[in-house]
PAFILO-814721 format. One record per residue (C-alpha): residue number from 1; residue in three letters; z, x, y. Coordinates in steps of 0.2 Angstrom, whole numbers, plus 5000, padded with zeros to 4 digits. Example, Ala and Ser with C-alpha at 12.3 -4.5 7.8 and 13.67 -1.06 7.14 Angstrom:
<recs>
num|residuo|c3|c1|c2
1|ala|5039|5062|4978
2|ser|5036|5068|4995
</recs>
This chain:
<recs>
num|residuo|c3|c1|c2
1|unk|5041|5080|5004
2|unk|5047|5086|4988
3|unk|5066|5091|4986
4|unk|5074|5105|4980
5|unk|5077|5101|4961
6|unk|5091|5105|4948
7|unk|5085|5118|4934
8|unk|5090|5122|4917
9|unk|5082|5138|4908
10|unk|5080|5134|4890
11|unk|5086|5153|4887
12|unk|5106|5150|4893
13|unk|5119|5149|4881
14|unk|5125|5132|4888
15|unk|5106|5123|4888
16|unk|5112|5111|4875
17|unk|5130|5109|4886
18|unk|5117|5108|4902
19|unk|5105|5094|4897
20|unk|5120|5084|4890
21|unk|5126|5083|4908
22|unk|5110|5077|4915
23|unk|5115|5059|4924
24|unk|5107|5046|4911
25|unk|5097|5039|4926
26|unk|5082|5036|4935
27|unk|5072|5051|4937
28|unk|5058|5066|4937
29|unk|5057|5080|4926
30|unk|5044|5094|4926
31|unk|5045|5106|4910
32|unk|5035|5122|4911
33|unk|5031|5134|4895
34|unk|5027|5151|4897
35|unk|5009|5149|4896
36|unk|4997|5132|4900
37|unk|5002|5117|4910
38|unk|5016|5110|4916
39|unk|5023|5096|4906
40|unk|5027|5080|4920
41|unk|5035|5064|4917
42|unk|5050|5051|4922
43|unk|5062|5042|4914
44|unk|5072|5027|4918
45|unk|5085|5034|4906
46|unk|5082|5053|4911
47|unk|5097|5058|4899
48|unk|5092|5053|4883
49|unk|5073|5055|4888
50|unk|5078|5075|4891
51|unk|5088|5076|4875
52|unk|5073|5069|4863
53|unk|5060|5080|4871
54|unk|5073|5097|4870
55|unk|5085|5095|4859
56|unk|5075|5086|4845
57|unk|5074|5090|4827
58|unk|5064|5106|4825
59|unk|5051|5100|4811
60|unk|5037|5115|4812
61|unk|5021|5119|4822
62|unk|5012|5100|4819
63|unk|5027|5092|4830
64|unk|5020|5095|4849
65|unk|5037|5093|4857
66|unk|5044|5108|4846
67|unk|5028|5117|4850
68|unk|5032|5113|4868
69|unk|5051|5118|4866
70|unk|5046|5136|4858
71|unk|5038|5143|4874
72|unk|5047|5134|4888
73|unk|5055|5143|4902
74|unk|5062|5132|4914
75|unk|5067|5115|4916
76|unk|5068|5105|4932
77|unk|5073|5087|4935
78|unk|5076|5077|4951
79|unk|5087|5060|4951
80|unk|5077|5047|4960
81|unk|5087|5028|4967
82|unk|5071|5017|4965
83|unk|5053|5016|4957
84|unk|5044|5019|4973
85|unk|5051|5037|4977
86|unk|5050|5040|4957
87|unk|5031|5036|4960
88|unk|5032|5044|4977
89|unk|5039|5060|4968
90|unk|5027|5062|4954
91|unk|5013|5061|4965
92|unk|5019|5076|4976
93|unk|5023|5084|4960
94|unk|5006|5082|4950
95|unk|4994|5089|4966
96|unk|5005|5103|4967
97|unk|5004|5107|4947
98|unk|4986|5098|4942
99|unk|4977|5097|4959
100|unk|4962|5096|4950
101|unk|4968|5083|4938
102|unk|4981|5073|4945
103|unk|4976|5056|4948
104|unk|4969|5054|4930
105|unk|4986|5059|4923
106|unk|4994|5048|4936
107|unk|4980|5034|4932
108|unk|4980|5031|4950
109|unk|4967|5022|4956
110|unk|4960|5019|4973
111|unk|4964|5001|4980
112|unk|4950|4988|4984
113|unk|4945|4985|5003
114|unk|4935|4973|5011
115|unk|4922|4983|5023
116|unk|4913|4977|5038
117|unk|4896|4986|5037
118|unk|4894|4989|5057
119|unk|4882|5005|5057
120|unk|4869|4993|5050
121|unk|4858|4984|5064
122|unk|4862|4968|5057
123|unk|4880|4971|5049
124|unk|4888|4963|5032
125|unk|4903|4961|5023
126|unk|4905|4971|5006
127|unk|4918|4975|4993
128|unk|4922|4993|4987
129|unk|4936|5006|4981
130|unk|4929|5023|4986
131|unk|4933|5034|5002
132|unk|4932|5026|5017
133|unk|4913|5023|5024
134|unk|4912|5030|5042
135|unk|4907|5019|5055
136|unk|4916|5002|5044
137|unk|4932|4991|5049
138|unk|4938|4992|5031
139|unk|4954|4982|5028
140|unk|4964|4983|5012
141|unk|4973|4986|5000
142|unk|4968|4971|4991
143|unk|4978|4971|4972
144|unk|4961|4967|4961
145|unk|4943|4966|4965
146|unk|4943|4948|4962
147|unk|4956|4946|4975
148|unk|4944|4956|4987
149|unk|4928|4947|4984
150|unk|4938|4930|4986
151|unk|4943|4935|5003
152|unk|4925|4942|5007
153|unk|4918|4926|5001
154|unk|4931|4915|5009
155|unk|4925|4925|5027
156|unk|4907|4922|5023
157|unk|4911|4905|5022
158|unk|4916|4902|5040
159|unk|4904|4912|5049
160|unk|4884|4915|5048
161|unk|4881|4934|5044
162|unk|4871|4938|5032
163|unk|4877|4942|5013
164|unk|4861|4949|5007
165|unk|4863|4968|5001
166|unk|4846|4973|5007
167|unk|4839|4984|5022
168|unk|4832|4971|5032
169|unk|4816|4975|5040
170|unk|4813|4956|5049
171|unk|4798|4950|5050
172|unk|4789|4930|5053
173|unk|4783|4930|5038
174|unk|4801|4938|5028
175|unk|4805|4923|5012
176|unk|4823|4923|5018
177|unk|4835|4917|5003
178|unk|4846|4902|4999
179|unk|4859|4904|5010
180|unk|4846|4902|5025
181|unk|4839|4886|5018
182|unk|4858|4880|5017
183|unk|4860|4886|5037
184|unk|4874|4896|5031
185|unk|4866|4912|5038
186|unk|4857|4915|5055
187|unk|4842|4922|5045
188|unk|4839|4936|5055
189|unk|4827|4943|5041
190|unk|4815|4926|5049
191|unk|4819|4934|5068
192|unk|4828|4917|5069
193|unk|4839|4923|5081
194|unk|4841|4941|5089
195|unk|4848|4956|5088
196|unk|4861|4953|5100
197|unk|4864|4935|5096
198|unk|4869|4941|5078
199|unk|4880|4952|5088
200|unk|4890|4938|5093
201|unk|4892|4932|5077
202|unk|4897|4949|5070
203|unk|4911|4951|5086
204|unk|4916|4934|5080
205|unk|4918|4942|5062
206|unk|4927|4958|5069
207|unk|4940|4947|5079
208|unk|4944|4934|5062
209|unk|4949|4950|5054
210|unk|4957|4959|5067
211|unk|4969|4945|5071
212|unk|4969|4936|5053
213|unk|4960|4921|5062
214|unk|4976|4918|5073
215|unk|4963|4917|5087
216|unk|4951|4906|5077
217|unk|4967|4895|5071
218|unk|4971|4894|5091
219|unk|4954|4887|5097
220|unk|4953|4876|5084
221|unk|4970|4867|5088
222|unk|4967|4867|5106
223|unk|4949|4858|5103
224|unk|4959|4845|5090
225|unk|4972|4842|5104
226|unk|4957|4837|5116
227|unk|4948|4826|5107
228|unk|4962|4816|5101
229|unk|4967|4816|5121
230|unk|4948|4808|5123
231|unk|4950|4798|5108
232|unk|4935|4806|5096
233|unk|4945|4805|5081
234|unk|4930|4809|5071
235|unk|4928|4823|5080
236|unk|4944|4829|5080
237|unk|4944|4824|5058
238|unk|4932|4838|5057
239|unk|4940|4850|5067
240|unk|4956|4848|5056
241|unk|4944|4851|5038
242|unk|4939|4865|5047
243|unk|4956|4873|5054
244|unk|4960|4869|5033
245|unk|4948|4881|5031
246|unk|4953|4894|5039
247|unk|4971|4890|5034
248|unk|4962|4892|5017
249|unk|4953|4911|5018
250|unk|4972|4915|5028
251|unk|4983|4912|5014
252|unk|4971|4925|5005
253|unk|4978|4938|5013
254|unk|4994|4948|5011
255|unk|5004|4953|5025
256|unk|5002|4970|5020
257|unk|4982|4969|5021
258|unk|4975|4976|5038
259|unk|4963|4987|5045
260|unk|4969|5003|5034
261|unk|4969|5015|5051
262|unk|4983|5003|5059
263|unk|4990|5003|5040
264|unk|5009|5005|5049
265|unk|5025|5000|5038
266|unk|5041|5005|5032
267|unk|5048|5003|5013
268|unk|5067|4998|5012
269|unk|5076|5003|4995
270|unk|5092|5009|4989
271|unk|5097|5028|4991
272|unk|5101|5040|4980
273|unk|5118|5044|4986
274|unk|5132|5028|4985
275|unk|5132|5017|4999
276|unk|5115|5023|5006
277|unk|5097|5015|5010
278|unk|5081|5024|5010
279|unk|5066|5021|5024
280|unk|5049|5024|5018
281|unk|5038|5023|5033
282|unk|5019|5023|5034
283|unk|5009|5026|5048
284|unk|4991|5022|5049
285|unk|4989|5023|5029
286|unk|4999|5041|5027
287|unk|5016|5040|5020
288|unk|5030|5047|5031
289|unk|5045|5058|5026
290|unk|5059|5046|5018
291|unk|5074|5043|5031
292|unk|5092|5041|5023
293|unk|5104|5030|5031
294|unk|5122|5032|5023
295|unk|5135|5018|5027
296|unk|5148|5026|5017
297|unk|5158|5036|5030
298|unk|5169|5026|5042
299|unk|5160|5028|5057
300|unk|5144|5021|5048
301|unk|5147|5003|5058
302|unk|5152|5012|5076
303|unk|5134|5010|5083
304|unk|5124|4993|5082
305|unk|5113|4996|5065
306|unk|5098|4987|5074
307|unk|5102|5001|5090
308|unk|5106|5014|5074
309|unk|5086|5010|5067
310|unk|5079|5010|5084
311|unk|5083|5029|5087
312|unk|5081|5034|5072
313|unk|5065|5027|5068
314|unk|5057|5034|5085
315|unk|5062|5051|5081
316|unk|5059|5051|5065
317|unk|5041|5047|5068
318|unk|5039|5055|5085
319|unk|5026|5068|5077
320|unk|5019|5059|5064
321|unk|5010|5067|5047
322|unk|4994|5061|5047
323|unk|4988|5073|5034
324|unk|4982|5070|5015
325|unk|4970|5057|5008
326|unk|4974|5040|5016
327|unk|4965|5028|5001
328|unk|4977|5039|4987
329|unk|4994|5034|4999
330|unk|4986|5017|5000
331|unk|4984|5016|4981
332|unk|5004|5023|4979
333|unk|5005|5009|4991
334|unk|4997|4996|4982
335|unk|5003|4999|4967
336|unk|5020|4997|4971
337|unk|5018|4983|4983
338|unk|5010|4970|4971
339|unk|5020|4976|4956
340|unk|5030|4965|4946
341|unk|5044|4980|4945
342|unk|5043|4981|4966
343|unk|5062|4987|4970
344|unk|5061|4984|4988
345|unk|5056|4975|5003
346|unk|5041|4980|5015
347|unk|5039|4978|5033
348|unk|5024|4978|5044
349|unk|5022|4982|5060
350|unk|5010|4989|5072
351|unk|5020|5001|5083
352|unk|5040|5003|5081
353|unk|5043|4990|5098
354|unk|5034|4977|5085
355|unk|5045|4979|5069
356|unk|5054|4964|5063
357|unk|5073|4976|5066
358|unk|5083|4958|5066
359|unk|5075|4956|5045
360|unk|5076|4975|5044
361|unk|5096|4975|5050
362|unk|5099|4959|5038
363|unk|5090|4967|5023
364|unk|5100|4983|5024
365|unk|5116|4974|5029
366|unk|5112|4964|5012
367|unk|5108|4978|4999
368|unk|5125|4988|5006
369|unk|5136|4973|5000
370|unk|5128|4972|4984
371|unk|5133|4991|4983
372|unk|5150|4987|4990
373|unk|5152|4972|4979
374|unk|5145|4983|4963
375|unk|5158|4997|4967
376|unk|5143|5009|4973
</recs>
């Protein structure tokens, strides 16, 4: 996934002449000395950023860009269009330089996910940010830990499961805790209900995530419907609190939070060539190769563009990477999602027949006017 980049050596007579030509743009560069690490950054000005950090003043052994300078063999750089592929970039770049100390340099930090505990015999709901548990539904990424809990608690609320962290061993005679006394919890701990009737609940749990409580929302409205028909307006009072409710623990959730396996997207940002758009896809939490789409000849508009994604998206993807470590591409994800400095649009799906192609065609039809319109 990483391109070929342009290299300067430090050793020609036209160095100075070469860095001076660098684009004064968005961008990645790598310097590497002689001896020791790599030296990896980016720069929005890339120019200017290059120019300081080579071409400096030379003021003696205590200055550590001119120690850097003295033993530096080759300098590589790669223009980037947009602050996802710079983040993108880096990351391919630091696990092939500092595999063993990449994502402290790169501060990246796994996202949070809300787990559904279903090894246990009487599953649970819990919050956490390291690898996937085996045997969970874990769905993510949240943006914070506060966001997370709010979600698991806002879950808890609507159903029965237990929220207690212990390993239950049930027995008559078990204290139970408040939630029990409250009848917000079946109290299996008390054998007040049974294995499989705590099942039940726990399917019910499993569906409200996996369908983001359309299902739930559905039932609800259709039992409103009827008891307004029969004229229970009481009745039909609460079942509107409690559609609110779920309403409530709905809005908690991003679009782009799901179960992380069915984690399918593609990121929409500008190219790096003029008149171009760049696909970013993601398929079950692994990011894709990018996919260029260049509207700058004049047979760009000869094919439908919503026909022109189609084809090329189902090719593209036909044999999807599936390699790496599925909670770092979710944090590349997750950082750029919920930042404030986001420099695209993400769309969900999950499979290609179910992509939004109609927003897709008028959110790429909309960035290449901008480019038209800026002269680009």
């Amino acid at each position: 996934m990483i391109p070929l980049p342009e290299i300067l050596y430090p050793a020609s007579d036209d160095f100075r002449n070469a860095v001076a030509r660098v684009p004064n743009a968005l961008g990645v560069y790598l310097l590497t000395p002689e001896s020791g690490n790599p030296y990896l950054g980016w720069s929005g000005y890339l120019s200017k950023r290059l120019a300081r950090l080579l071409l400096g003043p030379r003021d003696g052994d205590s200055n550590l860009f001119a120690k850097l300078r003295a033993g530096l063999v080759r300098v590589e750089y790669w223009l980037t269009a947009s602050r996802l592929e710079t983040s993108l970039l880096l990351y391919w770049l630091a696990r092939r330089h500092d595999p063993t100390q990449y994502r402290r340099r790169l501060k990246l930090r796994t996202p949070w996910l809300v787990e559904l505990l279903t090894q246990d015999p009487f599953p649970r709901l819990f919050v956490q940010s390291r690898h996937l548990s085996p045997n969970t539904l874990s769905y993510g990424p949240f943006p914070t830990r506060d966001a997370a809990e709010r979600f698991e608690a806002g879950v808890e609320g609507l159903f029965q499961i237990r929220r207690c962290t212990d390993r239950l061993m049930p027995h008559e005679d078990h204290p139970g805790c408040i939630y029990g006394e409250m009848n917000q919890c079946m109290r299996p701990c008390q054998l007040a209900v049974t294995p499989k009737e705590y099942a039940t609940e726990v399917d019910r749990v499993a569906d409200f995530l996996a369908s983001n409580g359309r299902h739930m929302t559905t039932v609800l409205t259709a039992a409103r419907e009827h008891a307004c028909e029969a004229t229970e307006f009481e009745q039909a009072a609460r079942i509107h609190r409690e559609m609110e409710r779920v309403k409530g623990v709905m809005s908690l959730r991003d679009e782009i939070i799901t179960e992380v396996h069915a984690l399918n997207g593609v990121a929409l940002t500008t190219g790096r060539a003029a008149r171009t758009v760049t696909l970013w896809p993601m398929l079950s939490g692994h990011w894709q190769p990018s996919l260029a789409i260049d509207f700058s000849s004049p047979d760009s508009s000869a094919k439908s563009l919503d026909r022109q994604l189609r084809e090329q998206l189902s090719e593209h993807l036909a044999a999807p990477n599936l390699e790496g470590d599925r909670m770092e591409h979710m944090a590349l994800l997750s950082r750029w999602y919920y930042s404030t400095w986001r420099d695209g649009a993400w769309f969900a799906f999950r499979d290609l027949t179910d992509l939004d192609y109609r927003a897709l065609v008028r959110r790429i039809s909309a960035m290449v006017r901008e480019m038209v319109a800026d002269g680009t």
